[in-house]
PASEBA-1860 file (N, C-alpha, C; in nm, 3 decimals):
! residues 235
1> XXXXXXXX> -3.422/2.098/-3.359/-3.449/1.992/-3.263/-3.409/2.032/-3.120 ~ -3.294/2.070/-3.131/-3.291/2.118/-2.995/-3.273/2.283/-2.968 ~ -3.345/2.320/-3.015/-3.358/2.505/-3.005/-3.386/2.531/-2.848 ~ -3.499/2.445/-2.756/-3.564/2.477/-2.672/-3.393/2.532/-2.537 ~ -3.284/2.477/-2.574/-3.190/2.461/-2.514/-3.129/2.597/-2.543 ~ -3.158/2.685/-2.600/-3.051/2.802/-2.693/-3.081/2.906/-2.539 ~ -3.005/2.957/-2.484/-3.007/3.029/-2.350/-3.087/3.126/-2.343 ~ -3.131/3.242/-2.439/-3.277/3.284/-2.425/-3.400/3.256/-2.369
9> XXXXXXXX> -3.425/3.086/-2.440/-3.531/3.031/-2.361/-3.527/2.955/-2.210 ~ -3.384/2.908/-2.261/-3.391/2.829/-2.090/-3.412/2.933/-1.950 ~ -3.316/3.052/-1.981/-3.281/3.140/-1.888/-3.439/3.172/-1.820 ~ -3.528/3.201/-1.947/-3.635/3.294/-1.874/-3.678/3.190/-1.798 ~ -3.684/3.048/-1.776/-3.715/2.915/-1.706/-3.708/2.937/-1.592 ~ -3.572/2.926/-1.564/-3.439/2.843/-1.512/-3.438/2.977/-1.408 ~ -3.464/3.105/-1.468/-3.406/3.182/-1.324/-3.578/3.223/-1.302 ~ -3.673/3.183/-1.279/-3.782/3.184/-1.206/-3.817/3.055/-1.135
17> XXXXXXXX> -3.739/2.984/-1.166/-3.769/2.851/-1.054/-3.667/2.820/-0.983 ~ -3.573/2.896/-0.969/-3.471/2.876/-0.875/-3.574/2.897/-0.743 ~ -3.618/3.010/-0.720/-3.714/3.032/-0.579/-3.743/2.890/-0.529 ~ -3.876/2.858/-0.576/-3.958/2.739/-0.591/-3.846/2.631/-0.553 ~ -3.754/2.604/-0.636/-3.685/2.486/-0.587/-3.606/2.521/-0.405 ~ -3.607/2.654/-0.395/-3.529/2.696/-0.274/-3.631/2.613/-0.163 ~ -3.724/2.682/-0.195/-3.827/2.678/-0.124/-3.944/2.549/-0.079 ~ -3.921/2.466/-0.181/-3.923/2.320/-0.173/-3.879/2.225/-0.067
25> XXXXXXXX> -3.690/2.262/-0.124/-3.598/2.188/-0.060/-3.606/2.262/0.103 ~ -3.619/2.336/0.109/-3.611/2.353/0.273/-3.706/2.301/0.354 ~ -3.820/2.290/0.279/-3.974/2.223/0.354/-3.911/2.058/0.345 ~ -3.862/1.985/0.243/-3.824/1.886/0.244/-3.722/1.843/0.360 ~ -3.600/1.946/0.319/-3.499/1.889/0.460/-3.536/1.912/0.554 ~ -3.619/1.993/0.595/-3.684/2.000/0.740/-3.770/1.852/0.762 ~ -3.845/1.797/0.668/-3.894/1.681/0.701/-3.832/1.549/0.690 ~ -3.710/1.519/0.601/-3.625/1.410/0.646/-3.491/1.453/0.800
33> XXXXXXXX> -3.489/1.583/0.770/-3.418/1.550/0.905/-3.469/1.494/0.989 ~ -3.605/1.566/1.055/-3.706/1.509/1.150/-3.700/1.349/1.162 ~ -3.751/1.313/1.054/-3.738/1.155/1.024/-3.589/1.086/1.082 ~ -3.483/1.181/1.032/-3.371/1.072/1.028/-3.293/1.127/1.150 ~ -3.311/1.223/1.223/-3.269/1.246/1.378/-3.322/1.225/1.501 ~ -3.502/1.209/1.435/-3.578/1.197/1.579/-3.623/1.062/1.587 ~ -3.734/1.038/1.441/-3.811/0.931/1.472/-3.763/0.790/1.395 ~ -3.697/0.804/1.342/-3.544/0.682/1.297/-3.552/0.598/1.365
41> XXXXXXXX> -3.533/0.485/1.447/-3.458/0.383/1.555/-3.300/0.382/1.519 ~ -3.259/0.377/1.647/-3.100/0.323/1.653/-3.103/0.201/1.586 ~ -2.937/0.188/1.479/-2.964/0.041/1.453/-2.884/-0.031/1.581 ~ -2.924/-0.204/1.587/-2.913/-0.238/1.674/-2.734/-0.300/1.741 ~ -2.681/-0.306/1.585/-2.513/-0.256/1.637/-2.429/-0.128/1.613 ~ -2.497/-0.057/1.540/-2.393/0.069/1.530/-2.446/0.250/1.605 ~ -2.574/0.202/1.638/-2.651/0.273/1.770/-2.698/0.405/1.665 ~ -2.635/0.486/1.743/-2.673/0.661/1.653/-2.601/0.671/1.549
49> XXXXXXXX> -2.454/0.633/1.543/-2.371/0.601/1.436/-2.464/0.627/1.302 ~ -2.545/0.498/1.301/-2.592/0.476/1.172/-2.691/0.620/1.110 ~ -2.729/0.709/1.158/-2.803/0.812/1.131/-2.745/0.861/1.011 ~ -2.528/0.898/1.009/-2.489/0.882/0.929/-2.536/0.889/0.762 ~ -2.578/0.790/0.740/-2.644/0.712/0.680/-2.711/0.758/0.548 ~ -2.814/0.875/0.656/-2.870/0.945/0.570/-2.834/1.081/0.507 ~ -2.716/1.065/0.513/-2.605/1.201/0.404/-2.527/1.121/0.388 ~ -2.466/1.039/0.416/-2.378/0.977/0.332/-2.431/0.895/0.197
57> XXXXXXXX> -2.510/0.800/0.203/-2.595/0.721/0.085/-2.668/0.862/-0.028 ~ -2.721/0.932/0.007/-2.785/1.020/-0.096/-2.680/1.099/-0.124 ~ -2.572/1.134/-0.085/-2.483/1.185/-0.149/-2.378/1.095/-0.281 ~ -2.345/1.034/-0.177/-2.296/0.859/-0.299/-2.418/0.833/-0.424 ~ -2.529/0.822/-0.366/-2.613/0.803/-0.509/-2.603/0.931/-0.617 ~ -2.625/1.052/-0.591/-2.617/1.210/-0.613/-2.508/1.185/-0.736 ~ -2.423/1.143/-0.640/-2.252/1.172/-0.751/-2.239/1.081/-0.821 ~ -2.299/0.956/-0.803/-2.267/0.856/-0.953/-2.389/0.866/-1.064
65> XXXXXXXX> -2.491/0.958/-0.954/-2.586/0.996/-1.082/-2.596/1.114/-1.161 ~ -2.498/1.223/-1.096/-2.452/1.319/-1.147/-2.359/1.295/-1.311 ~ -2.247/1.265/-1.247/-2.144/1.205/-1.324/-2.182/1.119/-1.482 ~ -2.314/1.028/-1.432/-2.330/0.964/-1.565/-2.425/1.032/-1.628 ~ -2.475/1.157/-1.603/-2.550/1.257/-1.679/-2.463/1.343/-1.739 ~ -2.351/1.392/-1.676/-2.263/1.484/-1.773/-2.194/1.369/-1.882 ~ -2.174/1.226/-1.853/-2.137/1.153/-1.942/-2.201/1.188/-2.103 ~ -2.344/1.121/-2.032/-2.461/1.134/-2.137/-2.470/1.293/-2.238
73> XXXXXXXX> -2.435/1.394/-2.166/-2.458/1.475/-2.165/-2.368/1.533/-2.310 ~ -2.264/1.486/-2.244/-2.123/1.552/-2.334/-2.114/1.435/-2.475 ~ -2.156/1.299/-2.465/-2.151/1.273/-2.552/-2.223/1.274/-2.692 ~ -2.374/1.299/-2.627/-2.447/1.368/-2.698/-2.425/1.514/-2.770 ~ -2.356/1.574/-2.647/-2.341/1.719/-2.733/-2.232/1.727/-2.832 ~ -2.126/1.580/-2.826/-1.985/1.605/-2.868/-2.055/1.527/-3.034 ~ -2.169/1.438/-3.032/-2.215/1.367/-3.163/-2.293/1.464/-3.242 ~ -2.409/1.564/-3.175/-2.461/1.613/-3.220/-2.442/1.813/-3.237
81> XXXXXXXX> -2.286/1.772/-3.172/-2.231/1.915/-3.194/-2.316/2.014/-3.172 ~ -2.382/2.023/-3.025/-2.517/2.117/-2.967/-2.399/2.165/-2.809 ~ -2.339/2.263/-2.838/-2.257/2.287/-2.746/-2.342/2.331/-2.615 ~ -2.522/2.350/-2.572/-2.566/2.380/-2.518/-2.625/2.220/-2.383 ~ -2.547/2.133/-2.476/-2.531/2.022/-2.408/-2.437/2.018/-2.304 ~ -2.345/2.079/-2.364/-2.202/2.105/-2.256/-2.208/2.194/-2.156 ~ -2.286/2.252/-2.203/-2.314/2.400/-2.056/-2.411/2.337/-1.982 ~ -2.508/2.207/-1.968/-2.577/2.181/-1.914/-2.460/2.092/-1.802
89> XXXXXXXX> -2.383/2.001/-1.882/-2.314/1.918/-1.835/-2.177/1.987/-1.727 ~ -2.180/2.132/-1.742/-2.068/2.192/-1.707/-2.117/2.247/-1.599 ~ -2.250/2.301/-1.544/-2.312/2.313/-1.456/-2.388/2.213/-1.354 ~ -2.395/2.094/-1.394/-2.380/1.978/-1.320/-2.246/1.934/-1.247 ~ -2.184/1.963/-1.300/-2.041/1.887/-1.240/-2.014/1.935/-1.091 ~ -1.995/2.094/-1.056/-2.003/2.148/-0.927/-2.047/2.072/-0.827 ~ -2.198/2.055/-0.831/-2.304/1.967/-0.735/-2.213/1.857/-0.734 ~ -2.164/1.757/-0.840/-2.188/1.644/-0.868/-2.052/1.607/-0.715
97> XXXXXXXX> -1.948/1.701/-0.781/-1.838/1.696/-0.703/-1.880/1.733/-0.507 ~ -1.964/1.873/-0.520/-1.971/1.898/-0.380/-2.009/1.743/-0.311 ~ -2.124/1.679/-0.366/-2.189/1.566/-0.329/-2.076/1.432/-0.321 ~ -1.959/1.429/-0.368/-1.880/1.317/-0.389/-1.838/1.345/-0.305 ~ -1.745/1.461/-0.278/-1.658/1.515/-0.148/-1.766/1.470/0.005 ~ -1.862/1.500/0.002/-1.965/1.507/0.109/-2.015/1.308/0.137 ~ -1.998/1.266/0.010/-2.000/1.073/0.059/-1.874/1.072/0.097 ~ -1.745/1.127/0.076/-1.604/1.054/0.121/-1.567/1.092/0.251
105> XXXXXXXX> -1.593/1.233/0.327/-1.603/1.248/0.427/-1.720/1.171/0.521 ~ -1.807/1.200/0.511/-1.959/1.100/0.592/-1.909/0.983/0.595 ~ -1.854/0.900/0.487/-1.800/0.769/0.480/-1.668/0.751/0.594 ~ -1.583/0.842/0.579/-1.482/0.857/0.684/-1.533/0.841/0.826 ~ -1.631/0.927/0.825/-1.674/0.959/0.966/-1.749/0.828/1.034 ~ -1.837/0.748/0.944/-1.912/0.634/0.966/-1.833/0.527/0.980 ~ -1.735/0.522/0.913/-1.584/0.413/0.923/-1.524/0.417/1.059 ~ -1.483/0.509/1.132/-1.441/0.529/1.283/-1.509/0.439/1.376
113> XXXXXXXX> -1.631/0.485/1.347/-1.680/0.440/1.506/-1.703/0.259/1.430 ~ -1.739/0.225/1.325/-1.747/0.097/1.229/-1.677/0.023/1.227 ~ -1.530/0.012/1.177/-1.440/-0.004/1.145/-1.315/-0.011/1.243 ~ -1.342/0.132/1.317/-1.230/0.155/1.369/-1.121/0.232/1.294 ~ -1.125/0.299/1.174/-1.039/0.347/1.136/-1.139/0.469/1.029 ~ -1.068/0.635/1.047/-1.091/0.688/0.979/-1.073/0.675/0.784 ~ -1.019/0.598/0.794/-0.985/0.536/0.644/-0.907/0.405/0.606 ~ -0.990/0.351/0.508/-0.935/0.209/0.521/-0.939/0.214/0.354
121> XXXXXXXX> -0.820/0.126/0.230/-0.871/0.142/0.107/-0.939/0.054/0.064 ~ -1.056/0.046/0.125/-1.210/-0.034/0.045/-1.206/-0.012/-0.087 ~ -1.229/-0.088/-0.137/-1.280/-0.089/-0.296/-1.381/0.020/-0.341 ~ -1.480/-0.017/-0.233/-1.618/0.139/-0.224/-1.508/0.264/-0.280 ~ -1.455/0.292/-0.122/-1.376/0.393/-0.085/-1.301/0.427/-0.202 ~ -1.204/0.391/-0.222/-1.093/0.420/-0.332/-1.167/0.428/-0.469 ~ -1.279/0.352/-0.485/-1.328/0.373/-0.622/-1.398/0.531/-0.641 ~ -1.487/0.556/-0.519/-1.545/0.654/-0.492/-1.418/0.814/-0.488
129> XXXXXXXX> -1.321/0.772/-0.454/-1.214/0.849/-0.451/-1.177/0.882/-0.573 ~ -1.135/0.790/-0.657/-1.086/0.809/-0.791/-1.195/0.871/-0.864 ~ -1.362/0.842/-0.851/-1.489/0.957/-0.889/-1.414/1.076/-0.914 ~ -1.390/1.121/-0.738/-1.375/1.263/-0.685/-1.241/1.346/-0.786 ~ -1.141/1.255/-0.811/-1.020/1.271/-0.947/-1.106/1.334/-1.081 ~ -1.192/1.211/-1.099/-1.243/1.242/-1.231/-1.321/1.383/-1.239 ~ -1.391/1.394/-1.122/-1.454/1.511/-1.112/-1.354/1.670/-1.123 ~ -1.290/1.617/-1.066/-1.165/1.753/-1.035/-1.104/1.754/-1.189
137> XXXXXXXX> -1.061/1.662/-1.260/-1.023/1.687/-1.393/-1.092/1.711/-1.483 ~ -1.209/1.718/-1.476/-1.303/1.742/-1.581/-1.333/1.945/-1.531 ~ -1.339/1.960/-1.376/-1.378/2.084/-1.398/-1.253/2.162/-1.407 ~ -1.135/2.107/-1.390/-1.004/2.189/-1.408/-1.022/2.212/-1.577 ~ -1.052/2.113/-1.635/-1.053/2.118/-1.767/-1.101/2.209/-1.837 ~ -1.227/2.217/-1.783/-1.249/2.385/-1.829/-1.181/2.501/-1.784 ~ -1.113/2.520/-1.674/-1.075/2.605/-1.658/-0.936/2.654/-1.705 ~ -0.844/2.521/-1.792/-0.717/2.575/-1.809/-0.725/2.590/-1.973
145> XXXXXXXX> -0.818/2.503/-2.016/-0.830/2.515/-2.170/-0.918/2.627/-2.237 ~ -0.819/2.754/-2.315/-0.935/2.845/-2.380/-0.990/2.820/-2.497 ~ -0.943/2.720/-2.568/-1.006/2.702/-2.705/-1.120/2.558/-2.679 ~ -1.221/2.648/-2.723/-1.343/2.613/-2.733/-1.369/2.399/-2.806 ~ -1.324/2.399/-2.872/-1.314/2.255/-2.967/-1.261/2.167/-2.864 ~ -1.142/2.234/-2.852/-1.026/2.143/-2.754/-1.068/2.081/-2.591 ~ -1.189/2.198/-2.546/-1.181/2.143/-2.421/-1.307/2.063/-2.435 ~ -1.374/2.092/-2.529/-1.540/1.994/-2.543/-1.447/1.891/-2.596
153> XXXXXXXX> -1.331/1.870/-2.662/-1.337/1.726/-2.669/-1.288/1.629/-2.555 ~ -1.184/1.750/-2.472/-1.102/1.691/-2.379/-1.202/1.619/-2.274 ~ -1.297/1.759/-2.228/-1.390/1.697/-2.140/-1.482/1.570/-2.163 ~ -1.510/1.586/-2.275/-1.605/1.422/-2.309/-1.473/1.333/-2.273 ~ -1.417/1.369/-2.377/-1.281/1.218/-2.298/-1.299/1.151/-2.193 ~ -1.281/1.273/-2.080/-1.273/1.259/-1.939/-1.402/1.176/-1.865 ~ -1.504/1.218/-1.882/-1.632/1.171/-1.859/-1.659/1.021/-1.907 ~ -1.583/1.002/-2.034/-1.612/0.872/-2.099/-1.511/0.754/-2.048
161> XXXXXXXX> -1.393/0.804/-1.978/-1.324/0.722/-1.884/-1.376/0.736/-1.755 ~ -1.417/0.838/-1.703/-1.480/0.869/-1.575/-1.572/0.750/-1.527 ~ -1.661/0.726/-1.645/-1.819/0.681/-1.648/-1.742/0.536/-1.631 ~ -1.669/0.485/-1.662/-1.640/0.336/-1.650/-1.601/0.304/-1.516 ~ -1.583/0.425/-1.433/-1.534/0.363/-1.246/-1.688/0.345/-1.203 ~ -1.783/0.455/-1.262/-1.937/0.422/-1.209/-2.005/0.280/-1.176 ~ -1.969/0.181/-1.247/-2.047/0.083/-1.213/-1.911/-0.027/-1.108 ~ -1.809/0.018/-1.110/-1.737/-0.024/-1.052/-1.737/0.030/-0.875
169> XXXXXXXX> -1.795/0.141/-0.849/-1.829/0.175/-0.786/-1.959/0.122/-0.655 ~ -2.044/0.096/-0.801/-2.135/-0.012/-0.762/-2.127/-0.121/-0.721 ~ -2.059/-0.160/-0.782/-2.027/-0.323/-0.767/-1.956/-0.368/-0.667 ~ -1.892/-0.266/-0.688/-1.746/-0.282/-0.602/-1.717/-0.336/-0.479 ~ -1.827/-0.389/-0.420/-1.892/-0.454/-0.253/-1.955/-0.600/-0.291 ~ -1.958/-0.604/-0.401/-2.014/-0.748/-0.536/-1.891/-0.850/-0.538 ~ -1.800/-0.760/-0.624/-1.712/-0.771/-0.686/-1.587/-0.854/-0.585 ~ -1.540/-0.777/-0.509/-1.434/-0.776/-0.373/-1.471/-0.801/-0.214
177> XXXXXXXX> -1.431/-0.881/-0.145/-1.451/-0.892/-0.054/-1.404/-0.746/0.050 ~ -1.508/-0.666/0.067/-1.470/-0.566/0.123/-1.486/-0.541/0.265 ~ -1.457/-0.396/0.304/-1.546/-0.388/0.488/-1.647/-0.287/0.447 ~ -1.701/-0.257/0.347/-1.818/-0.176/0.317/-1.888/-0.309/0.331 ~ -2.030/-0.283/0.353/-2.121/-0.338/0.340/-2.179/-0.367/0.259 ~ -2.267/-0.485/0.204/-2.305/-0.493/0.077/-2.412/-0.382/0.057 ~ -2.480/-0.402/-0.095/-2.628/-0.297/-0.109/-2.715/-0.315/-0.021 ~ -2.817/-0.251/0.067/-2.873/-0.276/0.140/-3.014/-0.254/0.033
185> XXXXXXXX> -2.978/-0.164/-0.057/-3.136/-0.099/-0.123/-3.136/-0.203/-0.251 ~ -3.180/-0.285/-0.342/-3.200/-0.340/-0.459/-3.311/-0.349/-0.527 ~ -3.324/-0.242/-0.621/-3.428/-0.244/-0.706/-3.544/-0.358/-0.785 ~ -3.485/-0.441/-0.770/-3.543/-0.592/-0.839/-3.568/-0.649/-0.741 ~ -3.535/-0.683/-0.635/-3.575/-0.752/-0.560/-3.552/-0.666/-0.419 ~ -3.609/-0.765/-0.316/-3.675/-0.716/-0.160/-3.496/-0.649/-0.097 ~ -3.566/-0.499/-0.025/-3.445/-0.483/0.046/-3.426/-0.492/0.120 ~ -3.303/-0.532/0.207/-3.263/-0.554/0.387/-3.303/-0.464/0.461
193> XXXXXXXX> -3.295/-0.308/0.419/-3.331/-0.218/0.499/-3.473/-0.243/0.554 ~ -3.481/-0.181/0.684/-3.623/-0.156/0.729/-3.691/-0.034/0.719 ~ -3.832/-0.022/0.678/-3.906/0.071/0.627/-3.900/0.211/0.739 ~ -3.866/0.190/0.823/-3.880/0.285/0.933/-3.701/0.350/0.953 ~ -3.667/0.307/0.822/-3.473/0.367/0.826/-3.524/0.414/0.608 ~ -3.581/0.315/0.592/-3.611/0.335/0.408/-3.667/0.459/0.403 ~ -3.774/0.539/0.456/-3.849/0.605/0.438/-3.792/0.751/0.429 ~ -3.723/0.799/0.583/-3.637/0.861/0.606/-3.517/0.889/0.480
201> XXXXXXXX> -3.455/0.762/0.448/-3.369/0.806/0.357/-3.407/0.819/0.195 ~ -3.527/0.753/0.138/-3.605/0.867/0.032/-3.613/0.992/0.021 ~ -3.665/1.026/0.200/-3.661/1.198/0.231/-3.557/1.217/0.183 ~ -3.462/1.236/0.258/-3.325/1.265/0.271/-3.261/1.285/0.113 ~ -3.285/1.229/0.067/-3.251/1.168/-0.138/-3.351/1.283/-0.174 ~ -3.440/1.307/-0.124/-3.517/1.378/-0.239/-3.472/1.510/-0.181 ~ -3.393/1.513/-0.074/-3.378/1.650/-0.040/-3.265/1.696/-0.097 ~ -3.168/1.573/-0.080/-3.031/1.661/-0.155/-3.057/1.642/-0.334
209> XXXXXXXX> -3.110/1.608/-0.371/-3.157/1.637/-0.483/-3.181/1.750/-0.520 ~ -3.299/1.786/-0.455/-3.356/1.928/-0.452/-3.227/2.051/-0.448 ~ -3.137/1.989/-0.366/-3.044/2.104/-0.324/-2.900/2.095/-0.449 ~ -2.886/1.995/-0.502/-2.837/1.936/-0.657/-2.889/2.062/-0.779 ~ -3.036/2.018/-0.731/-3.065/2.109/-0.857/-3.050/2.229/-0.834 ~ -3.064/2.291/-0.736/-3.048/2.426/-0.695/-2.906/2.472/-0.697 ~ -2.796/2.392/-0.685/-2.721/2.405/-0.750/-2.623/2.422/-0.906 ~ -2.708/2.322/-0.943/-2.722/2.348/-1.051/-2.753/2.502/-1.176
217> XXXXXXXX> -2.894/2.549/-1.053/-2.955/2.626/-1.152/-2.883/2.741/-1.126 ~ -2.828/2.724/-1.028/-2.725/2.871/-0.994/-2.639/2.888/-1.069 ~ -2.603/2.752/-1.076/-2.421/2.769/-1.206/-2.457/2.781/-1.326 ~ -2.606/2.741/-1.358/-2.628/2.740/-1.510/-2.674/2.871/-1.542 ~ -2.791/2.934/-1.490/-2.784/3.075/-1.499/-2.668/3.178/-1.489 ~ -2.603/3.133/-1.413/-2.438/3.250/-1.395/-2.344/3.220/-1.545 ~ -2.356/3.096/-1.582/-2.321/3.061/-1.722/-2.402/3.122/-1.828 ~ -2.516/3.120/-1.847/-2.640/3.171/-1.989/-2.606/3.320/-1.933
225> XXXXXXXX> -2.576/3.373/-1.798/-2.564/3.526/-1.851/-2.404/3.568/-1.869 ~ -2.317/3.482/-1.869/-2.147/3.499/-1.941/-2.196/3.491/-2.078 ~ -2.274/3.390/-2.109/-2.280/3.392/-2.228/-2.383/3.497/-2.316 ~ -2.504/3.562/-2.245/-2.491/3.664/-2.310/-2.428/3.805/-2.302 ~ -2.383/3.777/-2.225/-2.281/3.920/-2.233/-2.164/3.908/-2.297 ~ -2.094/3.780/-2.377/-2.002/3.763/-2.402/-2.014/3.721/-2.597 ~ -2.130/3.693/-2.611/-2.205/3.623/-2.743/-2.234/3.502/-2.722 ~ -2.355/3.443/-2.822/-2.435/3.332/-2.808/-2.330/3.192/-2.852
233> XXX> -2.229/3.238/-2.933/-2.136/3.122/-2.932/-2.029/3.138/-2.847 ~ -2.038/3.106/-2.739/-1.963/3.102/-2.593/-1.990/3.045/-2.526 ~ -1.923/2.962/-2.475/-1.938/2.888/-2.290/-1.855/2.938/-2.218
END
């Protein structure tokens, strides 16, 4: 059932579309920058400030959608004992983290001129923080544990407490009276944003995406060839 995953096949994939995705994402970020530096409007209280905006939000989305894929990821591989689940999930995490680190700073920076304060403990904030924990313990995890059993279980652990700040994360502007702002984007119903700030930050989302996966495919290929140089039962 899941053979298609055994590193033989993925590899021959996975390292011919690394290009393609390079090469994608740069035509892409060249066209949401455009969008979100030139032809954007100032918003009408936070001026250029808000440009912000568009690396901070696609990075915040990035990392809570990162995160609940290695969830998915590891628990599946930890039920169906397909350790090629875990190398998927173990090569996600990198991105997932660069992208968390990259909303908590942008967020910092957008808070100053906002707020008035480079850091304040918002609910957003601190929840989004404690992410960035989970992230750091899950990839330390691999790195201090050598027995194989021990750290696939440790790491699902981690992920499966991890995954419960995710929607708290979300909410977390719901939930608490905060100085984050509420959702501006809502799937079910009409959003506050205006189409001429929405558009731009789709770009922008589909770009660090692009650059997610390209991350990705870097760590996962540098992984499928440890593992064949090392044997096929290895991560």
């Amino acid at each position: 059932m899941f053979k298609f995953f055994e590193p033989n096949k993925t590899f021959n994939i996975t390292s011919k579309i690394t290009k393609y995705v390079m090469m994608l994402f740069v035509v892409v970020l060249a066209i949401g920058l455009i969008e979100a530096l030139i032809l954007s409007p100032k918003d009408y209280k936070q001026s250029d400030s808000v440009r912000i905006m568009y690396v901070h939000v696609p990075a915040a989305w990035i990392s809570l959608g990162i995160f609940s894929s290695i969830t998915i990821l590891s628990v599946l591989g930890y039920i169906f004992k397909n350790k090629y689940f875990f190398l998927i999930a173990k090569s996600l995490a990198p991105s997932g983290f660069v992208f968390n680190i990259i909303a908590l700073v942008t967020g910092s920076m957008w808070g100053r001129p906002t707020w008035g304060t480079w850091w304040a403990w918002d609910a957003r904030i601190t929840s989004m923080l404690i992410l960035a924990l989970f992230y750091l313990m899950y990839l330390i995890a691999w790195r201090i544990f050598e027995d194989k059993e021990q750290v696939l279980k440790i790491t699902t652990i981690i992920t499966i407490f991890g995954v419960i700040n995710v929607p708290i994360v979300k909410y977390s502007v719901d939930w608490w009276n905060t100085l984050h702002q509420p959702a501006s984007i809502i799937i079910f119903s009409k959003s506050s944003i205006h189409s001429s700030m929405l558009f731009p930050l789709i770009i922008m989302t589909a770009a660090f995406t692009l650059f997610s996966i390209l991350i990705f495919l870097v760590k996962y290929n540098t992984e499928l060839i440890k593992i064949k140089n090392k044997g096929l039962d290895r991560l």
